[in-house]
C-alpha positions as CSV (number, residue, x, y, z in Angstrom):
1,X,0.2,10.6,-7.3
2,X,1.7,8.2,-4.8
3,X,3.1,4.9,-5.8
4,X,4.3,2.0,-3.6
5,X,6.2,-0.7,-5.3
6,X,6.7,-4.1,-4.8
7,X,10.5,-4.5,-5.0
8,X,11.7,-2.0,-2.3
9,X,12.5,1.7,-3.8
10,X,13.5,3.8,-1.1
11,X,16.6,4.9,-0.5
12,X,17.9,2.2,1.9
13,X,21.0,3.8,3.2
14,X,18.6,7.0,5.0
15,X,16.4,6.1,7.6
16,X,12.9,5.8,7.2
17,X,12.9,9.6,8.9
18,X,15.4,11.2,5.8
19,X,13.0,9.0,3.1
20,X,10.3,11.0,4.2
21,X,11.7,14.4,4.3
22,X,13.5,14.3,1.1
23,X,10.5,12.7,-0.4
24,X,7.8,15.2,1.2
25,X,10.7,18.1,0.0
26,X,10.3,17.0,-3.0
27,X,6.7,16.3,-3.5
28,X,6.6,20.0,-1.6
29,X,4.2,18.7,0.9
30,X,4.7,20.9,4.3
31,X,6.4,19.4,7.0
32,X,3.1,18.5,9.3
33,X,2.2,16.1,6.6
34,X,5.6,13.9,8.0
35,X,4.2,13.6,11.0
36,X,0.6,13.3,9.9
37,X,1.6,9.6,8.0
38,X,4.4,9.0,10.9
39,X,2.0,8.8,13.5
40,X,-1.1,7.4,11.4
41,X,1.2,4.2,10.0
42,X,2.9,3.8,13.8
43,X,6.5,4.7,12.2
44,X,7.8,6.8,15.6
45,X,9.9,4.2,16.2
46,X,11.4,3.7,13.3
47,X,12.5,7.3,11.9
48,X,16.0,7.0,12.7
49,X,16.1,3.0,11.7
50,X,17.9,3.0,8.1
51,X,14.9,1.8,5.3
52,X,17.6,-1.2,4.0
53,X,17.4,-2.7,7.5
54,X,13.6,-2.5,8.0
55,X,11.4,-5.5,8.2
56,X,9.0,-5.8,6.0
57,X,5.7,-4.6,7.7
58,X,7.0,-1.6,8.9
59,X,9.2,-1.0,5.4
60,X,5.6,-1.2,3.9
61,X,4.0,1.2,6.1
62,X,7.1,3.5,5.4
63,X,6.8,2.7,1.7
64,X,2.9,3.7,2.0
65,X,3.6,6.8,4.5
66,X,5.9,8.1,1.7
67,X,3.2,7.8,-1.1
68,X,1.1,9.3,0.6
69,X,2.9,12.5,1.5
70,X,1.6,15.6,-0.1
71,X,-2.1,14.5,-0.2
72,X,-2.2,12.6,-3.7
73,X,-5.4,12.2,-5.6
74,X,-4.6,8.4,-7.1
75,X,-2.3,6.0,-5.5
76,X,-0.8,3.1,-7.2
77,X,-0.3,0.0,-5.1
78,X,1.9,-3.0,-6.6
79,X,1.8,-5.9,-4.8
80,X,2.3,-4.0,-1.7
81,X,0.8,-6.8,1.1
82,X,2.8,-9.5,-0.2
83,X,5.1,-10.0,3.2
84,X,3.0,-8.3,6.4
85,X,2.5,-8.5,9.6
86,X,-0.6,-8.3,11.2
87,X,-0.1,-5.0,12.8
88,X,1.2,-3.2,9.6
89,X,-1.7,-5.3,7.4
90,X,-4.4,-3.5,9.9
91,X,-2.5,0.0,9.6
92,X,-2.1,0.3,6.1
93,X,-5.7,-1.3,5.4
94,X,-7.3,1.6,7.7
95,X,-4.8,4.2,6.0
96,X,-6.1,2.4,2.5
97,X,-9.5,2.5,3.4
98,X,-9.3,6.7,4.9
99,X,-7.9,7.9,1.5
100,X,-10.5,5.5,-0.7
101,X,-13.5,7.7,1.5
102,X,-11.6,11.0,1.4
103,X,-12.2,10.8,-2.6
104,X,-8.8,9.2,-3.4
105,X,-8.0,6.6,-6.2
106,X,-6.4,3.4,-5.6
107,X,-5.4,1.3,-8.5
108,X,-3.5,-1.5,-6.9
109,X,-2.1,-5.0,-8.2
110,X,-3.2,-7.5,-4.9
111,X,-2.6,-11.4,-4.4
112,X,-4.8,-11.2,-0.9
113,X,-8.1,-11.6,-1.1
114,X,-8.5,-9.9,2.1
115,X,-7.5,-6.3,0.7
116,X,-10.4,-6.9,-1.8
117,X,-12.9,-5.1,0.3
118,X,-11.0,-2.0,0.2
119,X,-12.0,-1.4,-3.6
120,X,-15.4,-0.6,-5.1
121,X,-14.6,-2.6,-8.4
122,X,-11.8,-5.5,-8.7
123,X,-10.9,-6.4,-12.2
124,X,-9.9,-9.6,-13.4
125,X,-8.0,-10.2,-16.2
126,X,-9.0,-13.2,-18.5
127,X,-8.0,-14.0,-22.2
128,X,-6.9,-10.3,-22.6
129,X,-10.1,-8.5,-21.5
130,X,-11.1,-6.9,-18.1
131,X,-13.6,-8.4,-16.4
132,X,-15.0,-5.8,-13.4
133,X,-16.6,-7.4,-10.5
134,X,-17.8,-7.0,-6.7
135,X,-15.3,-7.4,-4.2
136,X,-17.5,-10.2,-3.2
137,X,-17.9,-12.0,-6.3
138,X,-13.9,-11.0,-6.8
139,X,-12.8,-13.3,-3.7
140,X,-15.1,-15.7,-4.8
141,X,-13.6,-16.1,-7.9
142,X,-10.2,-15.8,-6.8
143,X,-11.1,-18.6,-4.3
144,X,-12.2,-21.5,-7.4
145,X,-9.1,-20.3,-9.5
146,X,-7.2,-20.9,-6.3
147,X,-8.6,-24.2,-6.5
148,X,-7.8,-25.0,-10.2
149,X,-4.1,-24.2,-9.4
150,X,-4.0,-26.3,-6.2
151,X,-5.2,-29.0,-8.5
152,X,-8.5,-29.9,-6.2
């Protein structure tokens, strides 16, 4: 399993590099699966660069890069696109989208409508119960409750 929080939870005092080998060491992913999610999330430039001191995109493509060492089956995403730029949006939604069609399981919390397409079902919750819908019918929802608390 790989789980990216919302709050920040890597170690911010190692650089992005350390994170992911103490975190692949102890996942015991081999070591080519470092550089697999270094160069697929664009983190080169960023290994030695301590995670506390990070800006947010690429913090979130380290934050992703680390789930996914070790080639889980089901990753949990909390509010994970909450502060990205556009280049780190674009990596981690192609990174998103290549696990999803490689068989893997994405249960993730989202405020962006955009990220809807990435999942086959979005559920809504309402008066306690789950409602399952299209990611189509999902942003169109999300859309008229955006609308009810804008007031318009």
């Amino acid at each position: 399993m790989g789980l990216v929080t919302q709050v920040p939870s890597l170690f911010k005092d190692l650089s992005a590099g350390e994170n992911l080998d103490f975190l692949a060491a102890l996942k015991g992913a081999p070591k080519n699966s470092v550089q697999e999610v270094v160069e697929r999330l664009n983190l080169e430039g960023y290994l030695k660069q301590r995670a506390g001191k990070m800006l947010p995109g690429p913090y979130g493509r380290l934050s992703l890069a680390c789930a996914m060492l070790g080639h889980p089956r089901l990753l949990l995403l909390d509010e994970f696109a909450g502060n990205l730029d556009e280049e780190s949006t674009t990596l981690i939604f192609q990174e998103i989208n290549r696990f999803h069609k490689e068989g893997g399981t994405v249960v993730a919390v989202l405020t962006r409508p955009e990220f809807f397409c990435l999942a086959g079902k979005i559920g809504f919750l309402k008066e306690g119960r789950m409602q399952l819908l299209e990611p189509e019918a999902a942003a169109a929802l999300w859309r008229e409750q955006m609308k009810f608390v804008a007031g318009r």
